[in-house]
N, C-alpha and C positions, 0 to 999 in steps of 0.2 A: 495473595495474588492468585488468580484463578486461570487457567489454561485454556483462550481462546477457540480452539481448536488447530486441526492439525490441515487443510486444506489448504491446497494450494491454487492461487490465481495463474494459471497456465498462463506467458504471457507471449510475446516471437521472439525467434533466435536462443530459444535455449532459458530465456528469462523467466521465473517463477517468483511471485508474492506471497507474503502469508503475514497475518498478525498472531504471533507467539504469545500474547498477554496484554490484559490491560490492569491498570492499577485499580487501586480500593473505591479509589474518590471517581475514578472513570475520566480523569482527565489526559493521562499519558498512556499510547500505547508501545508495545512493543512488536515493530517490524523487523520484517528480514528477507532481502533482495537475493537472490540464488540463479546460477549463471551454471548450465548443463546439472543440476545440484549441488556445487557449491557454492554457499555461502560468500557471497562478496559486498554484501553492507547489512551491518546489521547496529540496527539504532534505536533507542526510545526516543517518541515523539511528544512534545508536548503542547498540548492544544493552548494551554496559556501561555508557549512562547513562539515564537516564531510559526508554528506548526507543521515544517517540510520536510520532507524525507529526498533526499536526492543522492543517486550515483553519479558519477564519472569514471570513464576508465584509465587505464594506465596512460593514456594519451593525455588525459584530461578532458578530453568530451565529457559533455553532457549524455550521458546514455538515458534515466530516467528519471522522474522528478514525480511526486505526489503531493496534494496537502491534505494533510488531518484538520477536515471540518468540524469534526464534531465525535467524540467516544462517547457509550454508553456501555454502562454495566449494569446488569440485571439481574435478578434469582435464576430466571432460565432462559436469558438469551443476552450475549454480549454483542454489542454493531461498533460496527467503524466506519465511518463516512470519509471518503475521499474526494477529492474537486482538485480539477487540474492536473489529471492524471497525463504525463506523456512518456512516450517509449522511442528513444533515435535508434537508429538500425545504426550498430557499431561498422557493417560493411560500407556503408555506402551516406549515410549520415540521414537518411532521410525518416520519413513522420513516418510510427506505425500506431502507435496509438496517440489521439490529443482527444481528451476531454475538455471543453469550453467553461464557461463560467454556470451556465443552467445544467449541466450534466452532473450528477454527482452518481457513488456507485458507493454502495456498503457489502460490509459483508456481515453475515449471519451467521454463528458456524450452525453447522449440517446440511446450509443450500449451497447451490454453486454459488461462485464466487466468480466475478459481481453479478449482482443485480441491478437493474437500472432504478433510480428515481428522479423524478420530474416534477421540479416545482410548479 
């Protein structure tokens, strides 16, 4: 397994993203959701199952939710496509990020994180 890199998706209220790894075959990756920096869901995704990454907090709200479209691994550049990206504000319950079904957002490691693309 090879070390996606270390960048983090700055997200609000304290929320941060990153993918820590993707497998051999490029099918599963490994996310990790972080709240002030710690660590509060951390999961392998796998694009042949289900493919969603989601929190909830001690409440059990819904705080954030993604889905793994699509992993690729390469010699020199590993992506991870996300669709349906959203973020609920744990204060107050409301939308701070909703990606739709045409938005998806990858990440590259060494650019920021995300990038938009547009089918």
């Amino acid at each position: 397994m090879t070390l996606v890199g270390l960048e983090m998706w700055e997200l609000y209220e304290g929320y941060s993203l990153t993918a820590k790894d993707i497998d051999v075959e490029g099918d599963e990756v490994w996310l990790s959701l972080f709240k002030d920096g710690v660590s509060v869901k951390d999961a392998i995704v796998d694009t042949n199952g289900d493919g969603w990454f989601m929190y909830y907090n001690a409440t059990g709200a819904l705080i954030f939710r993604a889905y793994v479209d699509c992993v690729f691994r390469g010699t020199d550049t590993n992506v991870v496509q996300l669709m349906y990206v959203s973020l609920y504000s744990e204060i107050d319950g409301s939308v701070l990020i909703m990606f739709e079904e045409d938005d998806k957002k990858h990440y590259l490691p060494g650019a920021a994180f995300p990038t938009s693309l547009r089918h």
